[in-house]
N, C-alpha and C positions, 0 to 999 in steps of 0.2 A: 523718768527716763524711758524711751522709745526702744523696746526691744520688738524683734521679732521670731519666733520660734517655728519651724516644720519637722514634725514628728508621726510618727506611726504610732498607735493604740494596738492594740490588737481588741478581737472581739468580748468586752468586759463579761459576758458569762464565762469567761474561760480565765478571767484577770486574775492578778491577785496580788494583795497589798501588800507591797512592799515599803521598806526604809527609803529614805529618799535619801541616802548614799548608795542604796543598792540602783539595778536597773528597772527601774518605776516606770516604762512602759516597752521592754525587750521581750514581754509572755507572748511567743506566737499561737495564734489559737488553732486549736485542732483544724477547721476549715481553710487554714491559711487566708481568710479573708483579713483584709487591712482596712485599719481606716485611719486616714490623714487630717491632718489640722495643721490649717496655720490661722495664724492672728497675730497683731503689735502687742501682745501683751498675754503671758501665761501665770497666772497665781497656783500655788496647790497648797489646801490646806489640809495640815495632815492631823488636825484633830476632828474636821468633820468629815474627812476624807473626800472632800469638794476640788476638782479641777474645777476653776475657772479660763475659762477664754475670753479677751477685753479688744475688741478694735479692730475692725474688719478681718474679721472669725469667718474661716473659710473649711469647710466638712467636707470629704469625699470617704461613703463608703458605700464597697457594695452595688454600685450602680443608682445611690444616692448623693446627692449635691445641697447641703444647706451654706446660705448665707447669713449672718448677723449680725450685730454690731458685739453682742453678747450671748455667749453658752455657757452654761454652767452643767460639770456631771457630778453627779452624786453617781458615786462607786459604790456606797451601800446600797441603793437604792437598784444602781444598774439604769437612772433615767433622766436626762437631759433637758434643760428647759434654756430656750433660745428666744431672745428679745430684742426688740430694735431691728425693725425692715427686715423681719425675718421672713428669708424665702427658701422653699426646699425644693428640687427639684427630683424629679421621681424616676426611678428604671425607667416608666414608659414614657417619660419624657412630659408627662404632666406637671406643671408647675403652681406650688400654692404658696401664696401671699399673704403671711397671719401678722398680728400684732405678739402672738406668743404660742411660739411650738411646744411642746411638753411630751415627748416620746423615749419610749423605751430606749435603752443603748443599743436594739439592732431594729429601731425605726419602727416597730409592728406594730405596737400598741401606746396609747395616750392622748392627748386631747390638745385641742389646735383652737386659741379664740379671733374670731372677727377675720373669717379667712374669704381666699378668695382662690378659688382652682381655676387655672385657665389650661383647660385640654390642647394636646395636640392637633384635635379636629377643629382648633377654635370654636370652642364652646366655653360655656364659663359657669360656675357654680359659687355661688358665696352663700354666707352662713354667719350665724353670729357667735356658733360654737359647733364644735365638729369632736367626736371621738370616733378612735380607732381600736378594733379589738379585733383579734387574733389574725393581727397584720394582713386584711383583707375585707373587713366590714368598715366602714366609714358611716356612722350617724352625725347627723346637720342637722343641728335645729333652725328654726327660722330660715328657712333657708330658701334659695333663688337658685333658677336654672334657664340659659336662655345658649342661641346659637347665634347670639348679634355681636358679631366679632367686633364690626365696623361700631357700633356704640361706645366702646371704650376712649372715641375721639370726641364723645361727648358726654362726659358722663352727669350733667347737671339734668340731664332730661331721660326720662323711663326707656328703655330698650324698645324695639319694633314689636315684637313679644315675648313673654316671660312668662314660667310655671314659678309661682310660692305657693309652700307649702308648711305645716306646721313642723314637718320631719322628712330631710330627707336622705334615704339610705342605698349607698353605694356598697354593694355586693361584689367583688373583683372577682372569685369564685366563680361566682353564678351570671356573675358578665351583666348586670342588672342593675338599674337605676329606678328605685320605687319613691311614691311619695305619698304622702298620709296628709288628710284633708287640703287637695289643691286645689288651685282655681289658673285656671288660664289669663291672661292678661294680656293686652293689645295696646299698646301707646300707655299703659299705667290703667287702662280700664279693663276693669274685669268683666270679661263676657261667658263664662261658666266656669263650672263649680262640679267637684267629683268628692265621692269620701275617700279613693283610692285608685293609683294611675299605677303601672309602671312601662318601662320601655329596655331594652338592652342598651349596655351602654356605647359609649361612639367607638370602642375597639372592636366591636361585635360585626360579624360579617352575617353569620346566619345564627339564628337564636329558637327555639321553638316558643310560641305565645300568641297569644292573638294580635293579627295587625287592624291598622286603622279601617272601619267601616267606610260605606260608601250610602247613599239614599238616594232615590231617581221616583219618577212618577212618569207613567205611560197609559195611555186610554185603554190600553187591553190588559195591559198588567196590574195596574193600580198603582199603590205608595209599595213601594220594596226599600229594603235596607239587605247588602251584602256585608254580610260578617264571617272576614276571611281567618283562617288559624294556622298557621306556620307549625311545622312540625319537623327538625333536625334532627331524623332518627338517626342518621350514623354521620360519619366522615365523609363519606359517596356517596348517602343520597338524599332526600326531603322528600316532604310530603305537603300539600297546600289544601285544607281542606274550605269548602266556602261553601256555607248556606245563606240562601237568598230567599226570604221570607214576602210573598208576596199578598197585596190584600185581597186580589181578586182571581189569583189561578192556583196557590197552595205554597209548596214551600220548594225551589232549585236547588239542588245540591251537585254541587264543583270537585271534583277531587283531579289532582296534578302531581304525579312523581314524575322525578329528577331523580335520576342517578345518572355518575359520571364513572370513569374508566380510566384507565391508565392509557388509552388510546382512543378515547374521545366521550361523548354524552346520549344519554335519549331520555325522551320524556313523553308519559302520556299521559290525557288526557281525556275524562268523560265528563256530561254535564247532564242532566235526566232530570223531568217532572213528570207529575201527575194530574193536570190541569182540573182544576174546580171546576170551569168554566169555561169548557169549549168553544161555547157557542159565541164568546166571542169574536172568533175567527170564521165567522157562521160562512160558506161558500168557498174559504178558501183550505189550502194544504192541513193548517194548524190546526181544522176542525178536530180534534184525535184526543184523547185522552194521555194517552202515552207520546212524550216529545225528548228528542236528544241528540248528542254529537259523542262520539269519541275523532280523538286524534292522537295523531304520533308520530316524532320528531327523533331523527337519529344522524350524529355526525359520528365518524370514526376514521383512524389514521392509519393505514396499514403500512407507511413507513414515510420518510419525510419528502416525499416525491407523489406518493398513491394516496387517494380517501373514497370512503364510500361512505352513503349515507340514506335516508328515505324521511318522506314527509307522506303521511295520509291523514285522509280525512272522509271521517262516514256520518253524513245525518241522518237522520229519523224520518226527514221530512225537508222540502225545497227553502222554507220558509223560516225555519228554526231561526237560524241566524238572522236575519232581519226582525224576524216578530221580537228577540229576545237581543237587538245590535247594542243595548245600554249595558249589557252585562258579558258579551261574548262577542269576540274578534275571530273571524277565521277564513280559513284560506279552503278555494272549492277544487282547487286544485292537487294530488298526487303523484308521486315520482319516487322513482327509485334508482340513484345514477353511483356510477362508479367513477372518477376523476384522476387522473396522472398530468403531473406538471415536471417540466423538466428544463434547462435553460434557456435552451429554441422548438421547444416543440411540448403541445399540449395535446391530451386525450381525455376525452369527455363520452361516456352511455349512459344514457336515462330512460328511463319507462314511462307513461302519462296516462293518468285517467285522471279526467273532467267529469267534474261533479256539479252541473246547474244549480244555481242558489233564487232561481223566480219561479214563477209558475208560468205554464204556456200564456200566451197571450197572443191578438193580432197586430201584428204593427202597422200605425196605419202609415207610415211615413215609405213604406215601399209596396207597389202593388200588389193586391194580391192575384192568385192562381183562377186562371177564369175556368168557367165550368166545366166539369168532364177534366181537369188535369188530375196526373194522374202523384202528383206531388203536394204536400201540404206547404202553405205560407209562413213566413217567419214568424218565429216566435210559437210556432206548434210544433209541441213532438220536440222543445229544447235536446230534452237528456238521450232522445234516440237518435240526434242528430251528432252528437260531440265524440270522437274518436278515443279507440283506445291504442296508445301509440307503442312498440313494441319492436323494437326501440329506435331512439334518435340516436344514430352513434359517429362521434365528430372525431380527428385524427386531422391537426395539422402543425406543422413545425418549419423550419429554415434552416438550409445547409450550412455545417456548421464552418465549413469551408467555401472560399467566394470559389466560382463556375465559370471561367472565362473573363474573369474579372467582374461579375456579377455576382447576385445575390441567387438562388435557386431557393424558391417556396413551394411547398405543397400542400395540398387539401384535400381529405377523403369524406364521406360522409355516407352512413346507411339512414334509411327511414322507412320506415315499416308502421302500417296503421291497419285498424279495421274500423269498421263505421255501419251502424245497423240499418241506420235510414237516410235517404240523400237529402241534404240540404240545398234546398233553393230558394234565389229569388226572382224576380219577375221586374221585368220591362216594362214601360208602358205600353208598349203593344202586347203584352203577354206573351212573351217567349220567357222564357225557363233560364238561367243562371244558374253555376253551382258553386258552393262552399266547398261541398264537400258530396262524394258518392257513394253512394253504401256498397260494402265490401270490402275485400282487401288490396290494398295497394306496397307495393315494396319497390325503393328505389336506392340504388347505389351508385356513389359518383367518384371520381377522384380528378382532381384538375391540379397542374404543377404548370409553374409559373416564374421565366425568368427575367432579370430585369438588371439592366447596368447603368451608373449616371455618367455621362460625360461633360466636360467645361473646355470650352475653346479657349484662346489667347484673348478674344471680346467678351468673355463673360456668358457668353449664352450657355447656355443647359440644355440637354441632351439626352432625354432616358428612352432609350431602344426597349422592346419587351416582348418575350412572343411567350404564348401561355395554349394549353390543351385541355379538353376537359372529355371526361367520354362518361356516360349515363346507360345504366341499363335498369327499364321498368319491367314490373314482372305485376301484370294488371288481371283482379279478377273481382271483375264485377258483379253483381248481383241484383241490379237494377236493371231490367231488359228496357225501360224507358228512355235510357240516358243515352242515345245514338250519337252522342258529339265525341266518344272518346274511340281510340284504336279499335278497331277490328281485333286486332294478335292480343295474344297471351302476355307474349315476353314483346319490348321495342328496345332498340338500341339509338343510342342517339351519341353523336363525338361533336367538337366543335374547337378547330385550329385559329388561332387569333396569333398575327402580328401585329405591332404596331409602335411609334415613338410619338412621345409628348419633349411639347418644344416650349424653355423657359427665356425670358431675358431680362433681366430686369436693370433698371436704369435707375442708379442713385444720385440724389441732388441733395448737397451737403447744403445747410444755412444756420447762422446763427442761434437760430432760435430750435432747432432741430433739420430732420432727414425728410427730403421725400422720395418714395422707389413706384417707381412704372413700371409696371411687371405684365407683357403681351404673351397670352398661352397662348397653344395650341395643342392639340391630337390629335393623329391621323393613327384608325384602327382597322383593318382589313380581317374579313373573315366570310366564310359561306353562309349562307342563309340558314337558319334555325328551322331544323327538320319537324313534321310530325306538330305542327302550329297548330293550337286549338283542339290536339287529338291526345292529350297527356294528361291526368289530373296533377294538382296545380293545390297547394299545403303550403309551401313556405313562402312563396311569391310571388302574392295575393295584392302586396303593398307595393306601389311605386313613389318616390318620392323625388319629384326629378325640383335640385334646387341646387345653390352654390355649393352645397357639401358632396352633390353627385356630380356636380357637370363633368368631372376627368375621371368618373368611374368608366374603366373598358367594360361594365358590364351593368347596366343600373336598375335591373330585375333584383330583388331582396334577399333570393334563397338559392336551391338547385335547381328546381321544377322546371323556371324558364330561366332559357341563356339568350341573352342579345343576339343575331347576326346581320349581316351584311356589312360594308365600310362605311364608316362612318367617319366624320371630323367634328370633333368641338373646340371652339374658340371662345376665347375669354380673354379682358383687361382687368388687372386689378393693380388699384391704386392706394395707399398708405401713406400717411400722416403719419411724424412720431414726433413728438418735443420733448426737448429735457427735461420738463417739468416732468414728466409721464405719462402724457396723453396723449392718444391717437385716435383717429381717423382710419379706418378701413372700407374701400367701396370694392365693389366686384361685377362684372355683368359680363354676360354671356348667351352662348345659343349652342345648338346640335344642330348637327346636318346629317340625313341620311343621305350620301352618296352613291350608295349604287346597292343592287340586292335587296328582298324581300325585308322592307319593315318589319320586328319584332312585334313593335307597337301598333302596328297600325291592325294586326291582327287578332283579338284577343282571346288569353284560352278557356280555359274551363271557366277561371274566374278569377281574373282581373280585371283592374280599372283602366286599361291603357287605353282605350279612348277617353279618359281624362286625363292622362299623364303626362300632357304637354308634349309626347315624343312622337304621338298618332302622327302627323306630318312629315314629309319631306323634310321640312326648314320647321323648328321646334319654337315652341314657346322662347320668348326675352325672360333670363332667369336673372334677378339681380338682389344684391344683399349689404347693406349699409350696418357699420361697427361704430360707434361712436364712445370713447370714456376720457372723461377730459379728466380725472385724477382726482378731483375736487368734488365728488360724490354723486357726479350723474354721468347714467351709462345707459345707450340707448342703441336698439336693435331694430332693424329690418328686413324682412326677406318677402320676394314675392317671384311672383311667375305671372306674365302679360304675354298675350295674345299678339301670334307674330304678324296675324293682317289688319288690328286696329287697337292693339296697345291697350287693349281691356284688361284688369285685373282677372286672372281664373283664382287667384290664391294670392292672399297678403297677409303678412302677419307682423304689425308692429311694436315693441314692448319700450319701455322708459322707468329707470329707477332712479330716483333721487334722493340727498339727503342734503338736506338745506337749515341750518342751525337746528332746532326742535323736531323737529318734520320728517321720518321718512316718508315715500310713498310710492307707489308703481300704477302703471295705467299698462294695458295689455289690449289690443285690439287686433281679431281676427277676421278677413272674411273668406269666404268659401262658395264658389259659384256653383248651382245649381247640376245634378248628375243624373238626371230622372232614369238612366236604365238603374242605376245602382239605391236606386230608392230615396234621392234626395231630389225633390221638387221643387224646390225654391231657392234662392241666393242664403247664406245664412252671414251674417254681420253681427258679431257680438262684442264689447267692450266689456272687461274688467279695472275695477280699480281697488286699492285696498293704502289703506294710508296709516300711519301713528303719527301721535302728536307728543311727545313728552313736556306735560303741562308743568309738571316740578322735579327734584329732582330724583324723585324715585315713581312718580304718578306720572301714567301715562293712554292716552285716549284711545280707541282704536278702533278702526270700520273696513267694512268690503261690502262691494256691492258687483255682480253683476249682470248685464243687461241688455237686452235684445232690439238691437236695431231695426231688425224687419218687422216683428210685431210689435214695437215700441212699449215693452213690458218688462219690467226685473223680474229676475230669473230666482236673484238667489239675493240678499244681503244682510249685512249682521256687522254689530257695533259693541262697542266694552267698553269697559273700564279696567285697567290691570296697575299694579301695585309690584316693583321688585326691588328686593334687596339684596345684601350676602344670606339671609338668614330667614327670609319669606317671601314667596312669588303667590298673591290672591290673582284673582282676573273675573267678572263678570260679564257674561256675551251674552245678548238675544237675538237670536237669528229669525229668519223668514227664506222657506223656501216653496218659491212658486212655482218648481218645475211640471208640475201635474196645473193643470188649465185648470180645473174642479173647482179644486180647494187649495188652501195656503196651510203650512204647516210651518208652525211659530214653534221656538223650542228657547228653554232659558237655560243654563251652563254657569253653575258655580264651581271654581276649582281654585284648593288652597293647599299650599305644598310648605311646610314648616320643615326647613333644612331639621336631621339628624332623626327627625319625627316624621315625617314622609306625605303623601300626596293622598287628597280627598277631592275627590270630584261629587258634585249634586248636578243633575241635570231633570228638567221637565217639561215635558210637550205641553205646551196651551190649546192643542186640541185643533182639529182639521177645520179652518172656516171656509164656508163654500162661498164663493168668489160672484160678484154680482151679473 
């Protein structure tokens, strides 16, 4: 007969035997924990004093889940043995799979045959026998460890890889997963062999222990192996210790603390040797015995609107970083900014010191300084050349209420530098260019900005706008040589702009999708830009006049320089869209200066506006092609053409595709020749870079790119990569020929075992000099 029973136990150290007319399971135990059972079938015998459970035997206790077909407790014993697709599932939600559980009555202790754990991190553990003692050590014999989730969809064939071992022991305490005589295994073949591994286990966030090494070969270094150590000294912070053993310059040692805050982090960071082997940096920086870097990394929160924070960095030497890039990443840059965010309005100060990471050198790609100047050529004198900036301080936000029926914007900005030596470059005729001029410069700006959209009854668009901006420099120079900049101390400079852009665009519904004709224009009025070529000139340096700038009122990059006179730019753009989800986007356009002193046509301290396409009256043809048809390729266009013979000045093409196995991209840029700015020839260069996925975890992969004008590769590199859920290998050998000399070949092994972590080997083949 088919019964079914649900009943409470209480916790059997606290049981006690009763008559079975009395209440044989109403003892609550002092913990008030409970544990439930149900099943089709309850036995209890009372001369062995054995409950039996018979037919889908269902356990809840504790934050414990067993299923069975069969359990049986012995009350004297206080220990429960469960059979038939016995599965238990764990507080942390781990679940094990045995042919027979055998545990204590509060789960802690006893022994589990032919199990199998499958982790919440998908991972998986089996074993042929497993004991548990003082309900938090776990012994496996025979036992298997792997993070190949996706294998249990095949289980006729070895895992992607797997750790067996003769023993292995799950510490929950000490958060620790060790094993005794293992060997690693890859497809079922064993590729090494240890007498003893361990690792933290998959609940472990930070653990102290040694993490995986790393091994590299470099002509000045030798064979190195880093052997990093984790160190979780408290709850807030770490310590990373790493010595780098090297065969030809001694031994690196790495130290990094972290600590965190209740309102945010910092960490720092030093790296120091004692080089064997100078000399072989023989000529350059690294010649030194003593080499190193500290850094230091700080964010913090002064409430949920403000942060502050600082990044520095100090080397020993220009070169550290590069001599030593296989084992050190870093940044040559400095700051120290304070940040406020607020709905419609942001406030940002920073500080900046630049720190050169090369050695001086001449460049030969811009001319150098002819005799008797009284200025050094590029690439001399880097680090006396590079500002220290004190500070950059930015302020801008949006009214939070509309202005007339518009929107009201504003923008402030301080900038304050000094700079020990003036940076120049050189013309082909030999005149003098500047980067930058030694002394101090300070500038503050503030410009507000209104703007309203209007729509007629035809659809056209309408945005009025007039904006202000007013500048005062406060210049003191220290170069008597530099005659191009103001005479005065202090300059004032303002600059009043009206002006409306005018939209319309015309929609054409069709079956198959929309298309919209969309005719701009802008008409911007304003006085001529004061004080032209007599201002230094920091933020904008860079012009980029292309479909993203054409309807900028202003298309200078920074404060330094502001556009003036009136101006008009016009433009059509036209849009493709279909249902499917593809479209078509094209754009083309031009500037017109109208009336007033060209911005561009005059250039200051040091910009490129005689290449910027705006030098004219009537500007460069700017035009820009969008293509992505939904079905894996998406292609790009932008260029700028010459408005008296439709020459390319600037093209840049790119195309990504995916085509069943195949991704790929091709990328082609060119760039016409700037000789005052130190570029003498056209440059025309293509990239490409493709994968092939040959199976369905192997996958092929290449890049190369390549120098149309000298008809020479630059750079390219090819693999082989391997990914799964549970292991991502990849081998690449590259070639870089940027240096004309010699070619530097470099090989890259890197092997990333999910829950066990990432190893990278890499090794230069050495400089071969080029015929």
């Amino acid at each position: 007969m088919l019964s079914v029973a649900v009943f409470l136990l209480p916790v059997p150290s606290s049981a006690q035997v009763a008559d079975t007319d009395g209440d044989l399971f109403g003892v609550r135990p002092a913990d008030d924990a409970q544990l439930v059972l149900q099943a089709d079938e309850l036995i209890y015998d009372q001369d062995t004093d054995v409950i039996s459970a018979v037919g889908n035997v269902e356990i809840y206790y504790d934050g414990y889940t067993l299923f069975a077909n069969t359990v049986r407790l012995d009350r004297k014993t206080g220990r429960f043995t469960a059979e038939g697709g016995a599965k238990l599932t764990e507080p942390d939600e781990n679940i094990i799979v045995a042919e027979t559980i055998s545990l204590t009555d509060d789960f802690r202790d006893g022994f589990i045959d032919a199990l199998r754990i499958d982790a919440v991190n998908r991972t998986r553990i089996a074993a042929e026998r497993a004991e548990r003692e003082n309900g938090d050590v776990t012994t496996m014999h025979k036992g298997v460890y792997t993070a190949c989730y996706s294998c249990l969809a095949r289980p006729e064939r070895p895992p992607t890889w797997q750790i067996k071992a003769r023993k292995i022991v799950h510490n929950k305490t000490e958060q620790t997963i060790s094993y005794n005589d293992p060997r690693l295994e890859f497809w079922g073949v064993p590729v090494a062999y240890f007498p003893y591994f361990s690792h933290p286990d998959p609940t472990v966030k930070r653990k102290s222990g040694f993490l995986r090494p790393s091994a590299f070969y470099s002509d000045n270094l030798g064979f190195g192996a880093s052997i990093p150590y984790y160190w979780a000294a408290g709850e807030s912070y770490d310590v990373t210790f790493v010595a780098t053993p090297l065969s030809q310059q001694g031994l690196l040692m790495d130290v990094e603390l972290r600590k965190t805050f209740r309102s945010g982090e910092m960490t720092i960071r030093g790296a120091g040797i004692r080089q064997l082997d100078p000399s072989a940096f023989s000529g350059e920086a690294g010649d030194t015995d003593w080499r190193g870097v500290i850094t230091t990394h700080g964010a913090f929160r002064i409430n949920p609107r403000w942060n502050w924070g600082w990044d520095a960095a100090l080397f020993s030497d220009v070169k550290f970083a590069s001599d030593y890039a296989d084992l050190w990443q870093s940044t040559s840059t400095s700051t120290l900014f304070l940040t406020g965010i607020g709905a419609n309005k942001f406030f940002e100060v920073r500080g900046y010191a630049f720190q050169i990471l090369s050695e001086d050198f001449v460049y030969s790609g811009t001319t150098q300084p002819p005799a008797g100047s009284p200025f050094t050529g590029s690439g001399i004198d880097q680090q006396e050349k590079q500002p220290y900036v004190h500070p950059v301080l930015d302020y801008k936000g949006l009214m939070d209420q509309p202005i007339l029926g518009g929107e009201l914007s504003y923008d402030m900005n301080l900038t304050s530098l000094t700079r020990e030596e003036t940076d120049a470059i050189f013309t082909s005729a030999g005149d003098a260019r500047f980067r930058g001029v030694a002394g101090t410069f300070t500038r503050t700006s503030a410009k507000a900005e209104w703007r309203r959209q209007l729509i007629d009854p035809l659809g056209q668009i309408y945005t009025p706008f007039v904006a202000a901006q007013g500048d005062l420099f406060i210049l003191d120079s220290t170069d008597p040589n530099v005659t191009a900049l103001a005479d005065e101390t202090v300059v004032g400079r303002a600059m009043p702009t009206a002006g409306i852009t005018y939209r319309y665009p015309w929609l054409s519904a069709h079956k198959w999708g929309t298309q919209v004709f969309e005719p701009m224009g802008q008409l911007i009025v304003r006085p001529d830009e004061t004080s032209i070529g007599e201002l230094p000139n920091e933020d904008a340096q860079s012009i980029v006049f292309d479909d993203t700038t054409l309807f900028d009122a202003d298309k200078f990059s920074g404060f330094d320089r502001v556009e003036g006179g009136t101006r008009a730019n016009l433009g059509m753009k036209y849009t493709i869209s279909t249902y499917a989800g593809g479209f078509v986007s094209g754009l083309v356009g031009q500037s017109f200066q109208l009336a007033g002193e060209n911005s561009y046509e005059v250039p200051g301290i040091l910009d490129a506006t005689e290449y910027s396409g705006l030098e004219t009256s009537e500007s460069d043809y700017i035009a820009s092609l969008y293509l992505d048809t939904n079905m894996g390729l998406r292609m790009s266009a932008q260029g700028r053409f010459d408005n008296d013979d439709l020459q390319a000045n600037r093209f840049e093409a790119q195309a990504t595709g995916v085509t069943g196995p195949v991704t790929s991209q091709v990328i082609y840029a060119f760039l016409r020749e700037q000789p005052d700015l130190g570029i003498t020839e056209d440059r025309r260069e293509v990239q490409g870079a493709a994968s092939l996925q040959l199976l369905r975890n192997w996958r092929l992969f290449g890049r190369v790119r390549y120098d149309l004008e000298d008809s020479g590769i630059v750079r390219d590199g090819f693999g082989l990569g391997y990914d799964d859920d549970s292991m991502s290998v990849s081998v690449t050998f590259a070639e870089d020929r940027s240096d004309t000399t010699d070619i530097d070949r470099t090989v890259y092994l890197r092997l990333g075992l999910r829950t066990l972590g990432d190893s990278d080997i890499s090794t230069g083949l050495g400089d071969y000099l080029t015929d």
